[in-house]
C-alpha positions, -999 to 999 in steps of 0.1 A, spaced: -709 111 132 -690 106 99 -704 139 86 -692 153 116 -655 134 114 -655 149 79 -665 190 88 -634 186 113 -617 175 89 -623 201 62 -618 228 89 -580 214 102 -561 246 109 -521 254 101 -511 279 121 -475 289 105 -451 314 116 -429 338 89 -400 313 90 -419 279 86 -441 298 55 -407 309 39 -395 269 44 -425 256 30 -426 281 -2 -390 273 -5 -399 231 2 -430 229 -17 -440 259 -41 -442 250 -78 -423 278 -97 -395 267 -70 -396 231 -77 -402 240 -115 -365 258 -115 -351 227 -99 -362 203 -131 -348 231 -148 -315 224 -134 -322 187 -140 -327 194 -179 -293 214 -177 -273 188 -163 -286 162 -188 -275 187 -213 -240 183 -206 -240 146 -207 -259 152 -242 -228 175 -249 -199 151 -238 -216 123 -257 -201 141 -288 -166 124 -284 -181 92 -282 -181 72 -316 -205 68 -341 -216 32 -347 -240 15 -369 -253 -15 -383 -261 -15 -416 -279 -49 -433 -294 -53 -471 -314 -76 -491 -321 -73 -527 -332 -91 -558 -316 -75 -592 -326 -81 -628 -296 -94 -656 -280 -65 -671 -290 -57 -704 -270 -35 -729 -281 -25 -760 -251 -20 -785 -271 -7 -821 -268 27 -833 -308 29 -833 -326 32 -801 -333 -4 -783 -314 -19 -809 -289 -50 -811 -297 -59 -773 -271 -81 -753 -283 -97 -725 -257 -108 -692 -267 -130 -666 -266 -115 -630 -265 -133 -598 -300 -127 -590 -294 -120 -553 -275 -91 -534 -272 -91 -497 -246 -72 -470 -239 -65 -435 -216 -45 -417 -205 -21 -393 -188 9 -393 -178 35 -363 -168 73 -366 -152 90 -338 -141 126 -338 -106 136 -335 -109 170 -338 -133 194 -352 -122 232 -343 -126 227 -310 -165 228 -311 -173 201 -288 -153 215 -264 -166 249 -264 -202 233 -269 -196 215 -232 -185 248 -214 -217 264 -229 -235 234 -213 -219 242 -180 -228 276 -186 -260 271 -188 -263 246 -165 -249 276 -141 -275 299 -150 -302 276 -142 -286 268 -108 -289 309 -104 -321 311 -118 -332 289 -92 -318 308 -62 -335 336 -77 -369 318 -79 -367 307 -41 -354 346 -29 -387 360 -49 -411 336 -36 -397 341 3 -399 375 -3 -431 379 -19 -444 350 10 -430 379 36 -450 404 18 -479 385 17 -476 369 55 -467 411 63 -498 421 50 -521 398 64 -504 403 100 -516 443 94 -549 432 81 -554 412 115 -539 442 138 -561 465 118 -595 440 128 -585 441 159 -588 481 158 -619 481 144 -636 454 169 -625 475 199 -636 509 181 -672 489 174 -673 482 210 -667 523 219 -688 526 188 -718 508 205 -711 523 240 -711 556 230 -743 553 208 -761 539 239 -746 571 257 -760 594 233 -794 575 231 -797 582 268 -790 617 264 -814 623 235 -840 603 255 -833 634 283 -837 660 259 -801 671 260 -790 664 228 -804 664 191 -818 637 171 -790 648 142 -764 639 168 -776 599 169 -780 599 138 -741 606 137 -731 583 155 -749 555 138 -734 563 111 -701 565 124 -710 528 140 -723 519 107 -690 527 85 -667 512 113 -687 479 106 -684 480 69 -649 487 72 -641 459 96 -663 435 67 -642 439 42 -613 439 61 -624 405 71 -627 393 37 -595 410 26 -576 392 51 -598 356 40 -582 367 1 -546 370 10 -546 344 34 -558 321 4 -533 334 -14 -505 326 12 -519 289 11 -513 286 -29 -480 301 -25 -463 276 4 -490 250 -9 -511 239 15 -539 215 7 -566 232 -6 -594 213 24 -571 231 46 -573 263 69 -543 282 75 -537 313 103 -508 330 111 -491 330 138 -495 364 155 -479 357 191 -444 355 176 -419 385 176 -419 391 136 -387 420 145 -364 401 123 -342 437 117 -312 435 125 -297 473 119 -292 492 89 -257 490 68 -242 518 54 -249 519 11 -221 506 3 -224 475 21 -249 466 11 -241 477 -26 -212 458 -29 -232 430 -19 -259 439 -49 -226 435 -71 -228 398 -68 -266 391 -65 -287 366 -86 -291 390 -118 -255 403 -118 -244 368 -120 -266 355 -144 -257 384 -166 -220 376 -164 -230 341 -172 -244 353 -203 -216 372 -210 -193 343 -208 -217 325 -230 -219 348 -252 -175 346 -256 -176 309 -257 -205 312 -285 -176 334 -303 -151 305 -301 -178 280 -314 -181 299 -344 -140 306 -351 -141 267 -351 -157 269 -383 -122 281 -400 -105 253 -387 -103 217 -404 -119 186 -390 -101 151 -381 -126 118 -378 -108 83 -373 -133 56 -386 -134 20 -396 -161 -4 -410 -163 -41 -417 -186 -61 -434 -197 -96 -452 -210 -91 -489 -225 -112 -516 -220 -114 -544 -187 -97 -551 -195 -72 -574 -160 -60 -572 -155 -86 -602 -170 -84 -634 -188 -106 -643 -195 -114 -603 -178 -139 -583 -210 -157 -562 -192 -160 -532 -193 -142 -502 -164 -121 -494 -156 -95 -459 -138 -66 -465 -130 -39 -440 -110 -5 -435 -96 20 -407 -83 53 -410 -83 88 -407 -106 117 -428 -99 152 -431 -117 176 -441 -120 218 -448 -148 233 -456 -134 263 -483 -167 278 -480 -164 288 -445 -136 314 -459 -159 336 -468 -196 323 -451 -181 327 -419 -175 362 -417 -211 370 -410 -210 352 -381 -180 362 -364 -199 399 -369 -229 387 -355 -209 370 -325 -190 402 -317 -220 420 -318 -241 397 -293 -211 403 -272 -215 439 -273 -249 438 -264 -244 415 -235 -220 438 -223 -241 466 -223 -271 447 -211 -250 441 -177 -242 476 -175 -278 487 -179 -291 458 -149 -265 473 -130 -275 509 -128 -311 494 -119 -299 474 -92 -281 507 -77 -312 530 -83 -334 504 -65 -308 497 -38 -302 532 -32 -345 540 -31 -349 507 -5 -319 517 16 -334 555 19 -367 541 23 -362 519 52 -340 549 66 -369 570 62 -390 543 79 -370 536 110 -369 575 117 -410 571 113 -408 552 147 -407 581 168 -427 602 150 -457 578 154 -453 564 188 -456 604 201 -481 604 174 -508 577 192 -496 593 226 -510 625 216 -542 608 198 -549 590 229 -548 620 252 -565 640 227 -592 612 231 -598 613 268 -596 648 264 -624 655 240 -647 624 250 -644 638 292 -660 672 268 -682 651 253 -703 635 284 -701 668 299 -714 680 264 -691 706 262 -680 698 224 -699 688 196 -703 646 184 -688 659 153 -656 666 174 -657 634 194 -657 617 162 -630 634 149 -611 625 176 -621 586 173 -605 586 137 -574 599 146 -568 576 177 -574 550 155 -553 562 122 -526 568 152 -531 531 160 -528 516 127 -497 539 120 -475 526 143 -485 486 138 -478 496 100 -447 517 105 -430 487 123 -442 459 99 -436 480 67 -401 484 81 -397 440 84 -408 443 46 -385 470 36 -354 451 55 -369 417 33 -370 438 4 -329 456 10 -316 420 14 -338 407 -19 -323 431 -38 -285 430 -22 -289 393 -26 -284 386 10 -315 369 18 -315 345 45 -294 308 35 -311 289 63 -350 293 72 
């Protein structure tokens, strides 16, 4: 019984439809929920960045043990020494804080990289979620075809067998040859290998869907084949949906990158400009060595004020930078313009490929009507052995391709409408 309790176990079956696997990709798959921490580690990175204006303050303690001081006042060396006592102890503690007033405006433009950044990652994430739904549509697509194609196969084996029984019987009368069995064993034979592989093919990617919307790996999963997968919707004239394309995941992230790489330009013209720090520091001594010889008694001293400071070498150690700032500007620039023309040669191939597939439907839906009726057709020829096994065959293989062509026309035209919103970056908010 427990073995039992356990095999049922092992063999629980998900059945999922294309929206729930989209939700749990986008719920539970790793490179999604590795581009949220991502977000995580950019938000902390501002806090890291506004921490800057905060002060600077430490707590500084000594102990120490000194010798006397000896001075040696003969012209020879180690000569006519002169020893004064010390006060044999020296210890201190204080505290001192630094807080920047202003410093080129570095900090500032540090923080709005920060929430540049953090930006990008927030895009980056999107992005992350749109591939993974669209490469779980892709995958969930192709299985559903896989399945629609076994199904082909199992009723073709089933004519398959029939007819070989029919031409057994009509070999066994003497009004057929032995060559034309042998045909269609054969032709039984490859329809059965074909529908094996098929049926490991379909075990593969459905493996594959599992890792990708994470399922447990003690888990079956199925798809669910009963629901209308027609999620079109029309097609858009190219400029809709290219004007969409214009704000997409990668156009955006390339203007963040842009704007990064402005502010990085700004960051490095702050190195011309002077720096203001207000600090202080206070602190209990002994002995005072401000005295000489020392007074042993402990004494506090403290200070507040403002430093300033220019760094003169920046006059002329800068200028490399500002070059090489300008310059990563220029790039950026042109590296938008080149994503650009990619997203509008991919949009326009998708938008005429999905055209191109929606005027398919016709085409292949007379296509099977024809295959069928070319079917009855050459099979009523056949059992009156008019035509050739050759040509019965013939005609099986185009009834079927006729079959798979139209299952395949209407699901590669779901993908293609997945794969014009991926790419317009209008794939769906809500699953």
């Amino acid at each position: 019984m427990i073995l039992v309790f356990i095999s049922l176990q092992a063999q629980e079956v998900h059945t999922v439809s294309l929206q729930q696997a989209m939700k749990l990709a986008k719920e539970n798959n790793k490179k999604v929920l590795k581009s949220q921490l991502e977000i995580t580690i950019a938000e902390q990175n501002i806090k890291e960045r506004k921490e800057l204006r905060l002060p600077d303050v430490q707590l500084n303690g000594m102990y120490s043990r000194i010798t006397n001081i000896t001075e040696f006042k003969g012209n020879g060396f180690l000569k006519d020494k002169e020893v004064t006592p010390a006060i044999p102890e020296i210890y201190e503690v204080n505290a001192s804080f630094k807080m920047p007033l202003y410093v080129g405006n570095k900090i500032n433009n540090a923080i709005k990289i920060a929430n540049q950044e953090n930006e990008i990652a927030k895009i980056k994430s999107e992005k992350t979620e749109n591939d993974i739904e669209l490469q779980v549509v892709a995958n969930y697509l192709a299985i559903y075809k896989m399945m629609e194609l076994q199904k082909i196969f199992d009723e073709n084996i089933k004519e398959e067998k029939s007819r070989l029984k029919e031409v057994q019987s009509l070999q066994k009368h003497g009004t057929i040859t032995k060559n034309e069995v042998i045909r269609a064993e054969l032709q039984l034979s490859d329809r059965e290998l074909n529908a094996l592989t098929n049926s490991k093919n379909i075990k593969i990617a459905l493996h594959d869907l599992k890792t990708l919307i994470q399922i447990p790996e003690n888990e079956e999963i199925a798809i669910d084949t009963m629901t209308n997968l027609d999620e079109m919707s029309g097609l858009d004239s190219y400029d809709f949906y290219l004007n969409k394309a214009m704000q997409n995941e990668e156009m955006r992230m390339a203007s963040q990158e842009l704007d990064i790489s402005k502010t990085e330009l700004k960051l490095v013209k702050g190195n011309y400009l002077p720096t203001l720090d207000f600090f202080g520091n206070y602190g209990f001594y002994y002995p005072n060595y401000k005295f000489f010889p020392p007074n042993p008694y402990l004494y506090t001293l403290g200070q507040v004020g403002i430093e300033a400071r220019f760094d003169l070498s920046s006059l002329y150690k800068n200028k490399t930078k500002m070059a090489q700032a300008n310059t990563k500007i220029e790039t950026q620039q042109m590296q938008n313009e080149i994503i650009k023309d990619e997203i509008e040669d991919q949009l326009y191939k998708e938008h005429a490929q999905y055209q191109e597939i929606l005027e398919k439907f016709v085409v292949v839906d007379k296509a099977l009507d024809l295959a069928q009726e070319n079917y009855r057709i050459v099979k009523l020829k056949y059992l009156n052995q008019l035509v050739l096994i050759t040509e019965m065959v013939d005609a099986d293989n185009a009834l079927l391709q006729a079959k798979y062509n139209k299952i395949s026309t209407r699901l590669d035209a779901i993908l293609k409408h997945y794969e014009l919103l991926h790419t317009a970056g209008m794939m769906p908010s809500e699953i």
